[in-house]
N, CA, C and O atoms as a Tinker XYZ file with bonds, in Angstrom:
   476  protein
     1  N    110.767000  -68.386000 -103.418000    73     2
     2  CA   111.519000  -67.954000 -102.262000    64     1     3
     3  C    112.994000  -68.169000 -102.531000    63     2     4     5
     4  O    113.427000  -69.154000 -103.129000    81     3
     5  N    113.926000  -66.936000 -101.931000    73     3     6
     6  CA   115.052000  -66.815000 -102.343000    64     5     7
     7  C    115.734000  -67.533000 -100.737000    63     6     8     9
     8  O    115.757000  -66.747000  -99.790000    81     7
     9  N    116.168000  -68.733000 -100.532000    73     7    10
    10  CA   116.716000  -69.360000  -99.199000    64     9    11
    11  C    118.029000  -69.501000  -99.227000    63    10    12    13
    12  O    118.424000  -70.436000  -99.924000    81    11
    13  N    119.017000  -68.720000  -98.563000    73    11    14
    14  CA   120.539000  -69.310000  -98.666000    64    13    15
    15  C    121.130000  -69.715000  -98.082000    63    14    16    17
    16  O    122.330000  -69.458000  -97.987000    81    15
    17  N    120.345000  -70.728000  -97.287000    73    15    18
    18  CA   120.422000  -71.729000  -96.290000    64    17    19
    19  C    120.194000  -72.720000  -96.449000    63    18    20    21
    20  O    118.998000  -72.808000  -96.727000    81    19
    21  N    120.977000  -74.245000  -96.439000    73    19    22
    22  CA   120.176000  -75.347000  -96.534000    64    21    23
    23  C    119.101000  -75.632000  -95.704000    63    22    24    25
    24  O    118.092000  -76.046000  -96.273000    81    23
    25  N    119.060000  -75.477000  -94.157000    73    23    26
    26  CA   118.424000  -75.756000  -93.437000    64    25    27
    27  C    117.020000  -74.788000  -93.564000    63    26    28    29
    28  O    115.867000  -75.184000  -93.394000    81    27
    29  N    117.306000  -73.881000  -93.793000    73    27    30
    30  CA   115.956000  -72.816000  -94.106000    64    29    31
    31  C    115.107000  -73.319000  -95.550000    63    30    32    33
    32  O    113.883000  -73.185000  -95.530000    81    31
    33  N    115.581000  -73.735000  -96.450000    73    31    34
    34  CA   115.228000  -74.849000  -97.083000    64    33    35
    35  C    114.502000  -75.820000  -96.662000    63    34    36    37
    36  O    113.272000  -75.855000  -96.707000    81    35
    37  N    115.143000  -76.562000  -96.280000    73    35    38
    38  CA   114.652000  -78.205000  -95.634000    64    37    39
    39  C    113.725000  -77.921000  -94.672000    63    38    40    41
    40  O    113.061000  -78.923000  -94.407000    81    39
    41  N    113.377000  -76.831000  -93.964000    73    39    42
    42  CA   112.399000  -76.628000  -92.869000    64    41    43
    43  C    110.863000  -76.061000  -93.852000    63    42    44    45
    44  O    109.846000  -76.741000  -93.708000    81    43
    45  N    110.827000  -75.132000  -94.564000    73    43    46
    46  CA   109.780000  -75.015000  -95.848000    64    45    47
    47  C    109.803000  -76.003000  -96.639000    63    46    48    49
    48  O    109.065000  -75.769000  -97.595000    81    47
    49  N    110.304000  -77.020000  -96.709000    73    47    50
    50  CA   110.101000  -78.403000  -97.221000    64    49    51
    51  C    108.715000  -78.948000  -95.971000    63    50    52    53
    52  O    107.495000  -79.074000  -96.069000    81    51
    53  N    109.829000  -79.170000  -94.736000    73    51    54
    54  CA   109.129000  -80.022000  -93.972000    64    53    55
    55  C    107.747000  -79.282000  -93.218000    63    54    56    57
    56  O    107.239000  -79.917000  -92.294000    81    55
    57  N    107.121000  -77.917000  -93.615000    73    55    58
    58  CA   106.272000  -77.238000  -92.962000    64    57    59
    59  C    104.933000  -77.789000  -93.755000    63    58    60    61
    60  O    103.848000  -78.200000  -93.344000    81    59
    61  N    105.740000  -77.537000  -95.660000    73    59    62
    62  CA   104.822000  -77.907000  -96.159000    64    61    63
    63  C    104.418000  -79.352000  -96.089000    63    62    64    65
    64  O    103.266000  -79.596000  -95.730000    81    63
    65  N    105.370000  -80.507000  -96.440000    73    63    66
    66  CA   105.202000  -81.768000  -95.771000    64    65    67
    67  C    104.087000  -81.757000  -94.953000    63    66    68    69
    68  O    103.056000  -82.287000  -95.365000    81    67
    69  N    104.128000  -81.206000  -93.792000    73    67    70
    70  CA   103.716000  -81.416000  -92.709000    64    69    71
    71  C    101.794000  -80.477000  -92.514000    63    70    72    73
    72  O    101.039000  -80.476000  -91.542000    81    71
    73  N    101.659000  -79.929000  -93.673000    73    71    74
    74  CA   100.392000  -78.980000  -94.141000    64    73    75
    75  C     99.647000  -79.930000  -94.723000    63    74    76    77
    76  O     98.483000  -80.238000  -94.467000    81    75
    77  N    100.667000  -80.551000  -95.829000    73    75    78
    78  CA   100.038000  -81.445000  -96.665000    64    77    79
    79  C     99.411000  -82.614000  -95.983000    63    78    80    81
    80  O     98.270000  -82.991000  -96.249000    81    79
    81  N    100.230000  -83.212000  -95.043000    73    79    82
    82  CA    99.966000  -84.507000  -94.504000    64    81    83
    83  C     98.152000  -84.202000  -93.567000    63    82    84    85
    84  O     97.114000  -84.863000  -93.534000    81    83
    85  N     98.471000  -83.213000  -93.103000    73    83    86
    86  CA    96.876000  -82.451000  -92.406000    64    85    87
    87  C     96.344000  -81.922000  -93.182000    63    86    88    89
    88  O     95.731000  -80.976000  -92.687000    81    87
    89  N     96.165000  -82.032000  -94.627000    73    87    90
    90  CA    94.899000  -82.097000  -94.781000    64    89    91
    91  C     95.215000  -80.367000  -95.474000    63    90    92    93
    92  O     94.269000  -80.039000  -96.191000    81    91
    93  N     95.810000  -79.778000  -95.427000    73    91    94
    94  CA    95.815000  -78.458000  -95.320000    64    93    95
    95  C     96.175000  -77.862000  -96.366000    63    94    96    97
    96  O     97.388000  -77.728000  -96.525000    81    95
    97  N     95.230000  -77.310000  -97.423000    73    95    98
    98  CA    95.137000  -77.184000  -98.996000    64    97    99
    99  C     95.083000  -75.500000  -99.070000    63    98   100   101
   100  O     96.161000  -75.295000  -99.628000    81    99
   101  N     94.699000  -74.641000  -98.928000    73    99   102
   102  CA    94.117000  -73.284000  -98.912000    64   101   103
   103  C     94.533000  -72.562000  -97.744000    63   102   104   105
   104  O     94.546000  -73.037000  -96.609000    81   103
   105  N     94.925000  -71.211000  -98.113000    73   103   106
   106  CA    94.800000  -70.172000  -96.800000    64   105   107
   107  C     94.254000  -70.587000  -95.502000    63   106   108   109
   108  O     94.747000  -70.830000  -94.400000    81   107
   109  N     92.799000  -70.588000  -96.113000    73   107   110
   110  CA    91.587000  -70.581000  -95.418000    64   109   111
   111  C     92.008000  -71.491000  -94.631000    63   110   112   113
   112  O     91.982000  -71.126000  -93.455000    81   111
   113  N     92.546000  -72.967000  -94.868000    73   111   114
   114  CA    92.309000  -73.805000  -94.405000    64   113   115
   115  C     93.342000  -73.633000  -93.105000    63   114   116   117
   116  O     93.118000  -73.806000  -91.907000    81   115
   117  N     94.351000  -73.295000  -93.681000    73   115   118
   118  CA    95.939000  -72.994000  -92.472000    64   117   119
   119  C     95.347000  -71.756000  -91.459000    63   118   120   121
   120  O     95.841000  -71.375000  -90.398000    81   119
   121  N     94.274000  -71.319000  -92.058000    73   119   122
   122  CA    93.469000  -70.223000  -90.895000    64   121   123
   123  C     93.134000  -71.100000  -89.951000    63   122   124   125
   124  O     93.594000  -71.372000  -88.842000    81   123
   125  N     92.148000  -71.536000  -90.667000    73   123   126
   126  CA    91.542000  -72.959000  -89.459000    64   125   127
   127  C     92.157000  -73.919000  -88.598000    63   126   128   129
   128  O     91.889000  -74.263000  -87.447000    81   127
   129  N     92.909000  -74.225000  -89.285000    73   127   130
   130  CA    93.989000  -74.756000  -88.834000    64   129   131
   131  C     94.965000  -74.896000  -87.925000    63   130   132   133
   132  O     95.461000  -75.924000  -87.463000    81   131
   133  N     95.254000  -73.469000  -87.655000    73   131   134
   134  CA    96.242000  -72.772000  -86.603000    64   133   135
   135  C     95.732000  -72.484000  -85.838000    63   134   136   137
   136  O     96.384000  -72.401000  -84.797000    81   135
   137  N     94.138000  -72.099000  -85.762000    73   135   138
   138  CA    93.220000  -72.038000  -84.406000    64   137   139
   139  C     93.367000  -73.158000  -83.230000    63   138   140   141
   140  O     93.203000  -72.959000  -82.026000    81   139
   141  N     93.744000  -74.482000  -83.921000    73   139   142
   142  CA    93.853000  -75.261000  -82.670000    64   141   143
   143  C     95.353000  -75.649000  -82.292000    63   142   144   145
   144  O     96.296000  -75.916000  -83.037000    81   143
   145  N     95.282000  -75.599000  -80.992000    73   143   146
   146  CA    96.689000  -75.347000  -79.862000    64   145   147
   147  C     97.539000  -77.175000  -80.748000    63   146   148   149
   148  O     98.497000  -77.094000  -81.516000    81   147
   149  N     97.229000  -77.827000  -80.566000    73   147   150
   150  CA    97.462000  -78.980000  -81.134000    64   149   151
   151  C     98.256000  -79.066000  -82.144000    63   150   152   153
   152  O     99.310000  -79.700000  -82.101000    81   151
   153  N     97.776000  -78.349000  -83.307000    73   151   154
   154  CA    97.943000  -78.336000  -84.504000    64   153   155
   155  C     99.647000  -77.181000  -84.384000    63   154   156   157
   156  O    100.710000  -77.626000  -84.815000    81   155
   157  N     99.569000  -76.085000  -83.890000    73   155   158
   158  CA   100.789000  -75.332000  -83.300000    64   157   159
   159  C    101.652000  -76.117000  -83.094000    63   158   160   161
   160  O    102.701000  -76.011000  -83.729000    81   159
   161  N    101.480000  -77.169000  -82.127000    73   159   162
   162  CA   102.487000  -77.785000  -81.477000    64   161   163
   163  C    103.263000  -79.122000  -82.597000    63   162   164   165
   164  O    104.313000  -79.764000  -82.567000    81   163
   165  N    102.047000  -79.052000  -83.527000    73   163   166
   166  CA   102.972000  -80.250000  -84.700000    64   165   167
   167  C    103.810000  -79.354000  -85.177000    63   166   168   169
   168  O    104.875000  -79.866000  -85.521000    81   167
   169  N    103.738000  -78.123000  -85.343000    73   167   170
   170  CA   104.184000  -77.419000  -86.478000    64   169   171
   171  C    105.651000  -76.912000  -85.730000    63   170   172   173
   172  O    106.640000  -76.532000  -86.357000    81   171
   173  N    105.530000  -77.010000  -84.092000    73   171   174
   174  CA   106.504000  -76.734000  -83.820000    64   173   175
   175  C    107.466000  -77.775000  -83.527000    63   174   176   177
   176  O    108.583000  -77.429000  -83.141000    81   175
   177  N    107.196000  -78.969000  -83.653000    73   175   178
   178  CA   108.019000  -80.391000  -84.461000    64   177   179
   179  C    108.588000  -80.564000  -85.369000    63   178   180   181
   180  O    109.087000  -81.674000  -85.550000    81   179
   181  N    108.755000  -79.467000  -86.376000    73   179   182
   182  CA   109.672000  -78.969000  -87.149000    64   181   183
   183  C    110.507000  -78.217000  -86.321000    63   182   184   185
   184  O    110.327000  -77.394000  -85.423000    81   183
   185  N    112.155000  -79.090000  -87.260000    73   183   186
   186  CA   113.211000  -78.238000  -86.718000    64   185   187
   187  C    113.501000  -76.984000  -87.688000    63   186   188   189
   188  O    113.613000  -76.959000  -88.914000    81   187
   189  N    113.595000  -75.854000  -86.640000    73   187   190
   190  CA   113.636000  -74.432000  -86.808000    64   189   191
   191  C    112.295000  -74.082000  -87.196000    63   190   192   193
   192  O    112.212000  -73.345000  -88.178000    81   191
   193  N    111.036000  -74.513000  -86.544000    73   191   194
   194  CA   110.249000  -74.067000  -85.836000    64   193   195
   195  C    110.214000  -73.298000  -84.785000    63   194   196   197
   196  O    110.958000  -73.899000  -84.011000    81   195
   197  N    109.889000  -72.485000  -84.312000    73   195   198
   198  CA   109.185000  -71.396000  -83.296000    64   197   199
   199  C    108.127000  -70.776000  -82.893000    63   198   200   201
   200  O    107.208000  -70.580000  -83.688000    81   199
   201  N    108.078000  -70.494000  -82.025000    73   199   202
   202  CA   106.657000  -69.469000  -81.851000    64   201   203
   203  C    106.601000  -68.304000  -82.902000    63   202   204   205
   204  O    105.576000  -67.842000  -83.404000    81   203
   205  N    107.566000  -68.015000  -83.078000    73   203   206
   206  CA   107.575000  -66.551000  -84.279000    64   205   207
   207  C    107.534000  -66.755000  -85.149000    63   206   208   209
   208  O    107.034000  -65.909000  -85.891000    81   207
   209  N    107.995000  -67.954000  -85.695000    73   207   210
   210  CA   107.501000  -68.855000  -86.856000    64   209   211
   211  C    106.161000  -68.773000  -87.328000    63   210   212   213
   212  O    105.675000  -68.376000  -88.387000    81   211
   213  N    105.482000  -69.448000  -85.835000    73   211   214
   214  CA   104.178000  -69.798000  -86.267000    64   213   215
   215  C    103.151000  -68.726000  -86.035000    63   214   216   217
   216  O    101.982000  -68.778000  -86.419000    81   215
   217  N    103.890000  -67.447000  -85.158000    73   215   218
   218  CA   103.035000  -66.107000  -85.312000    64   217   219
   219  C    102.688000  -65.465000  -86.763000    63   218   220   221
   220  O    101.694000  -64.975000  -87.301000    81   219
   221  N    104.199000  -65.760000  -87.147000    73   219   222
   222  CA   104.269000  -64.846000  -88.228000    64   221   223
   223  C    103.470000  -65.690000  -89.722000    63   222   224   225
   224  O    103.177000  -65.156000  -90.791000    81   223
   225  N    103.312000  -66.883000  -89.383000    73   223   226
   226  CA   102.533000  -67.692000  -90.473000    64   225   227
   227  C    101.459000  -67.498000  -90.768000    63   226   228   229
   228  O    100.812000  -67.622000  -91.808000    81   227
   229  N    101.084000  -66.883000  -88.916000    73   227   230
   230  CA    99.503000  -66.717000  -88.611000    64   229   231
   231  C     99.138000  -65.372000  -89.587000    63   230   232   233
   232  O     98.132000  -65.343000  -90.297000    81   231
   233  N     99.958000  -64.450000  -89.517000    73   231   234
   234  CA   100.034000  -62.950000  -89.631000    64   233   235
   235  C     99.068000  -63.021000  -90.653000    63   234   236   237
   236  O     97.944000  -62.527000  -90.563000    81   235
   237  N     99.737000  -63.957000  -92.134000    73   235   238
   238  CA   100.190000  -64.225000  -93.393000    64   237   239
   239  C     98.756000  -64.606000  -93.959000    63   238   240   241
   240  O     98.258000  -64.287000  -95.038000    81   239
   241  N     98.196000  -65.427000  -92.866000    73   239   242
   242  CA    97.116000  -65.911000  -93.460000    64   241   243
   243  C     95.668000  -64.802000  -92.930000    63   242   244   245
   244  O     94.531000  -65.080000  -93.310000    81   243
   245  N     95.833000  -64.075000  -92.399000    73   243   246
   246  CA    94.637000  -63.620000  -91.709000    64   245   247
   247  C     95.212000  -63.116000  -89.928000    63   246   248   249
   248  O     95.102000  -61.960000  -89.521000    81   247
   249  N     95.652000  -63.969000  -89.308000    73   247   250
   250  CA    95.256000  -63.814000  -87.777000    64   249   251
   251  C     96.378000  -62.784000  -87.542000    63   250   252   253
   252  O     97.531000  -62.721000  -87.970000    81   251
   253  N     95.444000  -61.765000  -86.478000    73   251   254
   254  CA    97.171000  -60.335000  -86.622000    64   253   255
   255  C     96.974000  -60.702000  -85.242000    63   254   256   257
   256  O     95.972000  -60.695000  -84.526000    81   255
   257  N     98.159000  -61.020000  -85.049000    73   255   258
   258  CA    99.306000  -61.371000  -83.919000    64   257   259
   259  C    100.630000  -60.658000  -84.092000    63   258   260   261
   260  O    101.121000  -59.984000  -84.998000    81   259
   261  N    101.031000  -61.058000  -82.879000    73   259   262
   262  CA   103.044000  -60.401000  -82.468000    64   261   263
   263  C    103.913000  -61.048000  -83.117000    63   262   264   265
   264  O    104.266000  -61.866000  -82.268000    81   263
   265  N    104.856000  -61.383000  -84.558000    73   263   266
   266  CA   105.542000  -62.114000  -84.281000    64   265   267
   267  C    106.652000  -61.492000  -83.659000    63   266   268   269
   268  O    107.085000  -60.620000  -84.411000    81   267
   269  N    107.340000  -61.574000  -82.533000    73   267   270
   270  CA   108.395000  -61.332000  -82.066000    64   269   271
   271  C    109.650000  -61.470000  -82.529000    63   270   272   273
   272  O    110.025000  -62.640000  -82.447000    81   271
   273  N    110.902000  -60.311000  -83.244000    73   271   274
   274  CA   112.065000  -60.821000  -83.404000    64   273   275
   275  C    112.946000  -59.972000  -82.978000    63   274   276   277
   276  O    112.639000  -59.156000  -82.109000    81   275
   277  N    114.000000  -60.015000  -83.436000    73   275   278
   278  CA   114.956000  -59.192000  -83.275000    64   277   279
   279  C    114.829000  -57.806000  -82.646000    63   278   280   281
   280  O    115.155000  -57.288000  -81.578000    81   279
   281  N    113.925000  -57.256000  -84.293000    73   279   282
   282  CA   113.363000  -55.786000  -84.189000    64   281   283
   283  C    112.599000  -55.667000  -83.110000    63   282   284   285
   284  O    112.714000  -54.659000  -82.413000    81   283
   285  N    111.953000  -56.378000  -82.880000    73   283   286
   286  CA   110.979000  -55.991000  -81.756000    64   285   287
   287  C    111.567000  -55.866000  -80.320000    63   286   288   289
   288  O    111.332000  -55.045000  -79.434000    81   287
   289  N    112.422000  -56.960000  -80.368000    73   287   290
   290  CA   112.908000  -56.785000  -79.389000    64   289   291
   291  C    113.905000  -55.801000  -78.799000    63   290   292   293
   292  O    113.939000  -55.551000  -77.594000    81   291
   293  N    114.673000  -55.284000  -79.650000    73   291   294
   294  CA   115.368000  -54.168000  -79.200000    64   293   295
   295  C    114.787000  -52.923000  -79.112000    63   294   296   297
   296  O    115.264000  -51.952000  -78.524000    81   295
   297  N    113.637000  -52.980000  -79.774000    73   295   298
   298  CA   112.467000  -51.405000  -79.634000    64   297   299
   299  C    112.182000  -51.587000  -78.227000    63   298   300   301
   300  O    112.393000  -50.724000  -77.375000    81   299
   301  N    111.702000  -52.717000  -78.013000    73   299   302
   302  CA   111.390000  -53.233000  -76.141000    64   301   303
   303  C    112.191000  -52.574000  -75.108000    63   302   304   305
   304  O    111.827000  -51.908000  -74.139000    81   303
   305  N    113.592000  -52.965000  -75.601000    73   303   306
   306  CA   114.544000  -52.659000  -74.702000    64   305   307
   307  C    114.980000  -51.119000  -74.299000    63   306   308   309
   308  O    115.204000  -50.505000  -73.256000    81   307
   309  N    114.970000  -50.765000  -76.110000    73   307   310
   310  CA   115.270000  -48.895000  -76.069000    64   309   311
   311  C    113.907000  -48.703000  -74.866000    63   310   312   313
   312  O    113.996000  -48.210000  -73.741000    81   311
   313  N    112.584000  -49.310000  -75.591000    73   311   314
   314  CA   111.727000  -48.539000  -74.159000    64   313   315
   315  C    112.035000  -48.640000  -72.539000    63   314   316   317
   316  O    111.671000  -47.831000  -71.685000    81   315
   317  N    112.601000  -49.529000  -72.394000    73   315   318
   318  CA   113.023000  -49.926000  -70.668000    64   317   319
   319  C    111.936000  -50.988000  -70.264000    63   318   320   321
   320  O    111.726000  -51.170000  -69.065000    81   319
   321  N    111.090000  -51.846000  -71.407000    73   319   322
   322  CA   110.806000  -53.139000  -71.528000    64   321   323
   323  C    111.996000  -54.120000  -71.085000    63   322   324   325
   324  O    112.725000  -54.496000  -72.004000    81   323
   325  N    112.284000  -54.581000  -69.797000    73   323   326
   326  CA   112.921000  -55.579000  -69.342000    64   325   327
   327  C    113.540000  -57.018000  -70.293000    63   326   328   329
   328  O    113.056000  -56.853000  -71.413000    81   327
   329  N    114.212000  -58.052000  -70.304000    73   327   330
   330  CA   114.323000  -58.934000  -71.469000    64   329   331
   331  C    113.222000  -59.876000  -71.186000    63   330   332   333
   332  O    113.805000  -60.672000  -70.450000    81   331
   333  N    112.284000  -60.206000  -71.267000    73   331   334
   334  CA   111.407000  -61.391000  -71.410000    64   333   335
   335  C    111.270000  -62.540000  -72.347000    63   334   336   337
   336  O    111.558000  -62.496000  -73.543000    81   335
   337  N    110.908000  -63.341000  -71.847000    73   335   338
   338  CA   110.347000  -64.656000  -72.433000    64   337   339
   339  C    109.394000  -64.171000  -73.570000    63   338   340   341
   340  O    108.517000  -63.332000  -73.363000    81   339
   341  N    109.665000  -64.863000  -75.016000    73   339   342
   342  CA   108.384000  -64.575000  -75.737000    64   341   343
   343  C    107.402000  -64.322000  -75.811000    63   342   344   345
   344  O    106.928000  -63.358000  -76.411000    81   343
   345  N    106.726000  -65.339000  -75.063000    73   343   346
   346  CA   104.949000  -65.376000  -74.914000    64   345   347
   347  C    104.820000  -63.763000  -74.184000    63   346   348   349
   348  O    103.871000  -63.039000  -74.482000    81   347
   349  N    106.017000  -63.265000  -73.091000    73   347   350
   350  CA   105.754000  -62.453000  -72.376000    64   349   351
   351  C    105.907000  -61.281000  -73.182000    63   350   352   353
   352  O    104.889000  -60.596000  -73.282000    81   351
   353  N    106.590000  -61.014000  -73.583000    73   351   354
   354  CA   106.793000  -60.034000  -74.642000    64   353   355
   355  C    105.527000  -60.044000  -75.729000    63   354   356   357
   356  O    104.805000  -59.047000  -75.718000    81   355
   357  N    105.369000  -60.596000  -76.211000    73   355   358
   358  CA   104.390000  -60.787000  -76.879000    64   357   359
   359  C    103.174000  -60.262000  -76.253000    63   358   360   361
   360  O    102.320000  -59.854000  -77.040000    81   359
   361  N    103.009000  -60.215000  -75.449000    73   359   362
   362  CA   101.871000  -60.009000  -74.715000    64   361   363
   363  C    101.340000  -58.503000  -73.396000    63   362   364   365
   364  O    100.354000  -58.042000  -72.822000    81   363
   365  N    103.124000  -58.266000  -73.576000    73   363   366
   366  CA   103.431000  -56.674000  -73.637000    64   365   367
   367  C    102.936000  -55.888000  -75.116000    63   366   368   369
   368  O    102.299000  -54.835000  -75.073000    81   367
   369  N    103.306000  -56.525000  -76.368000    73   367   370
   370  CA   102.897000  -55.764000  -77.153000    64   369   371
   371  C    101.708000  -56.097000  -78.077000    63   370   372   373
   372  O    101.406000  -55.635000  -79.177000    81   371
   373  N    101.166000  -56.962000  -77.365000    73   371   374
   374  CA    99.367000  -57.100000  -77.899000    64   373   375
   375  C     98.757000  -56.221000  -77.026000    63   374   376   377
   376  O     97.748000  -55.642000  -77.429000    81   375
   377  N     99.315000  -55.925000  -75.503000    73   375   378
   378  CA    98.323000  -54.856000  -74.161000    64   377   379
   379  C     98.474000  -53.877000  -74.740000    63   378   380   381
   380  O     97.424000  -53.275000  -74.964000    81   379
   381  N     99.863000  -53.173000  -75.306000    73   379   382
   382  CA   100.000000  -52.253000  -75.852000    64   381   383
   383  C     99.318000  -51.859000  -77.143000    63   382   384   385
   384  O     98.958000  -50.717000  -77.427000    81   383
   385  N     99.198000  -52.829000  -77.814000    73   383   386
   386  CA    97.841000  -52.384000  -78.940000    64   385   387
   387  C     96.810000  -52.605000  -78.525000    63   386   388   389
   388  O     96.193000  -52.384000  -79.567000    81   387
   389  N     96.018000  -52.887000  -77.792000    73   387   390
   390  CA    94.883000  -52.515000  -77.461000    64   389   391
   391  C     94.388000  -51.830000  -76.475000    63   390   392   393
   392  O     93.215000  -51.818000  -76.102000    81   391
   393  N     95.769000  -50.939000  -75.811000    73   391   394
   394  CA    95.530000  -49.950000  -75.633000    64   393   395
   395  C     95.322000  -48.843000  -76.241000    63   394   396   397
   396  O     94.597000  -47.923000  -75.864000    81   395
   397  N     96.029000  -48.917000  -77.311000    73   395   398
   398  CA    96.331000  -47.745000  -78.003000    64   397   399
   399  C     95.394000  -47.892000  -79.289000    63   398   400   401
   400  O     95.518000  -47.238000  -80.325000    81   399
   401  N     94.654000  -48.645000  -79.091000    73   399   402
   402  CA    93.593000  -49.073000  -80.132000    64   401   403
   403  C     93.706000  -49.279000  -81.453000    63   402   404   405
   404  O     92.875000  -49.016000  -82.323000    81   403
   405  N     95.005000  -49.869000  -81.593000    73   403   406
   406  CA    95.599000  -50.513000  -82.800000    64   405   407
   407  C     95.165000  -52.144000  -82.870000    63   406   408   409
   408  O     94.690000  -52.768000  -81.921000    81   407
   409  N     95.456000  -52.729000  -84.312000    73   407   410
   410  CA    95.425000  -53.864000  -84.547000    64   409   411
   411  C     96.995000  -54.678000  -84.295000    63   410   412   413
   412  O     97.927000  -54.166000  -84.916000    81   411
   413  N     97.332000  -55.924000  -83.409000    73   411   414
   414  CA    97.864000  -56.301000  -83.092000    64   413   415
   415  C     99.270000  -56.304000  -84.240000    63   414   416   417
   416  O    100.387000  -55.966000  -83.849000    81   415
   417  N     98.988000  -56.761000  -85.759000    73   415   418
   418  CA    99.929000  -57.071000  -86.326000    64   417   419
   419  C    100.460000  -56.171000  -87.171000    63   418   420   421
   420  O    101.428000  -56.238000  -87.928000    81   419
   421  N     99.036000  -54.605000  -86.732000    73   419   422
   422  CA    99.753000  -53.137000  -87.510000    64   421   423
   423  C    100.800000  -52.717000  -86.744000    63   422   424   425
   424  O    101.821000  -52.139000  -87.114000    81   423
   425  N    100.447000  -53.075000  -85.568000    73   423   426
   426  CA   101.649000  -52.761000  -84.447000    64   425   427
   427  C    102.844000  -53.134000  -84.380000    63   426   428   429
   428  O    103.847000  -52.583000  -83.926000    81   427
   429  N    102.599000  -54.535000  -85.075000    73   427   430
   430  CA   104.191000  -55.446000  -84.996000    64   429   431
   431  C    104.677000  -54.560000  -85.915000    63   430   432   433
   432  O    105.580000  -53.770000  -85.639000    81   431
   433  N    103.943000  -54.653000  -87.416000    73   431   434
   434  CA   104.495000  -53.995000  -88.657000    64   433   435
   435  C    105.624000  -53.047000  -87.946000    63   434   436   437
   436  O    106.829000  -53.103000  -87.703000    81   435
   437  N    104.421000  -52.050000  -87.733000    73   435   438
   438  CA   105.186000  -50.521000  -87.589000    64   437   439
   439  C    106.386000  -50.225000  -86.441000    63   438   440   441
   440  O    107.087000  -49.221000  -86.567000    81   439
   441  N    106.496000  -50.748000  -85.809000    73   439   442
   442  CA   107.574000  -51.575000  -85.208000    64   441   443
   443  C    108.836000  -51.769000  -85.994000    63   442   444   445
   444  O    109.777000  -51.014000  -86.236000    81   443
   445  N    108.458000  -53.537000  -86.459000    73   443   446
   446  CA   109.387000  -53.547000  -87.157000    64   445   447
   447  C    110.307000  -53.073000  -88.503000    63   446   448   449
   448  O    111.485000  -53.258000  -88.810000    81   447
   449  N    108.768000  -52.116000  -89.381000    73   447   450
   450  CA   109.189000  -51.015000  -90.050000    64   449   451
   451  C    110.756000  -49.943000  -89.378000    63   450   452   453
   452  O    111.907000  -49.992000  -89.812000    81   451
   453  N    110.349000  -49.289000  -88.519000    73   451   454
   454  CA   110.806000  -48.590000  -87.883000    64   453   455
   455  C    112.542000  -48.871000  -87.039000    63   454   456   457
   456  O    113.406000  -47.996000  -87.027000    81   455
   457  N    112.678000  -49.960000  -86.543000    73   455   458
   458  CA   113.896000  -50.841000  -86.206000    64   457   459
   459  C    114.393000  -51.455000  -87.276000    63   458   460   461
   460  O    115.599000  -51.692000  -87.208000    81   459
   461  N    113.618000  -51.919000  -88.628000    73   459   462
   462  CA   114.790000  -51.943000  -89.541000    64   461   463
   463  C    115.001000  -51.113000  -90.797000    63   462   464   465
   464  O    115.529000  -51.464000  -91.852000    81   463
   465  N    114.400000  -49.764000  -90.412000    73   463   466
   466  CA   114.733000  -48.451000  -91.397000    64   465   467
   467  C    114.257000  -48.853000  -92.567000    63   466   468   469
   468  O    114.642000  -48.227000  -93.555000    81   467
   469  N    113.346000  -49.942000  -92.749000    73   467   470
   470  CA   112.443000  -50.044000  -94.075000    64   469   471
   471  C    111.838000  -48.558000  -94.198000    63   470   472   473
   472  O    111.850000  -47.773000  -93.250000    81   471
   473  N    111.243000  -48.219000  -95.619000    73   471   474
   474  CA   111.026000  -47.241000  -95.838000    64   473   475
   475  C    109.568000  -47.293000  -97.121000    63   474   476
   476  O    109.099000  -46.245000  -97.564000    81   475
């Protein structure tokens, strides 16, 4: 990983630290892992931790979830999606994929494909 941040550094220090100390060896295992609400909340005991953090960790390993950022959020807004709270947002665009009978984190993708002119 290319980090040009100290602190973005020192926080993938302390995530892994903090994997290691639980036990937490394999994918698989950070799958399992992240299933319990508990285990979230250590992880968000790291500073520069977040929920989008730990969405997007989820993504990585298996679980397709929202992570919410930037991109997403201004696609929200162009729609006349109001500004919300994360969880809430988030949860605008998980209804929205399963309405539209998409998978939660093809949705984020294509999204955030799209808001940052990846190609």
């Amino acid at each position: 990983m290319k980090f040009n941040h100290a602190q973005k550094l020192a926080t993938a220090h302390a995530i892994t630290d903090l994997l290691a100390d639980h036990g937490v060896d394999t994918r698989e295992d950070l799958h399992t892992w992240l299933d319990q609400q508990a285990n979230r909340a250590a992880l968000r005991t790291v500073k520069g931790v977040g929920p989008k953090s730990i969405d997007y960790i989820g993504n990585l390993v298996g679980h397709s979830q929202v992570a919410v950022d930037a991109h997403l959020r201004t696609f929200a807004t162009d729609a006349g999606v109001p500004d919300l709270r994360y969880e809430q947002l988030r949860a605008v665009y998980e209804e929205a994929a399963t309405l539209l009978g998409h998978d939660r984190g093809g949705l984020e993708h294509a999204v955030w494909r799209y808001k940052s002119g990846a190609t």
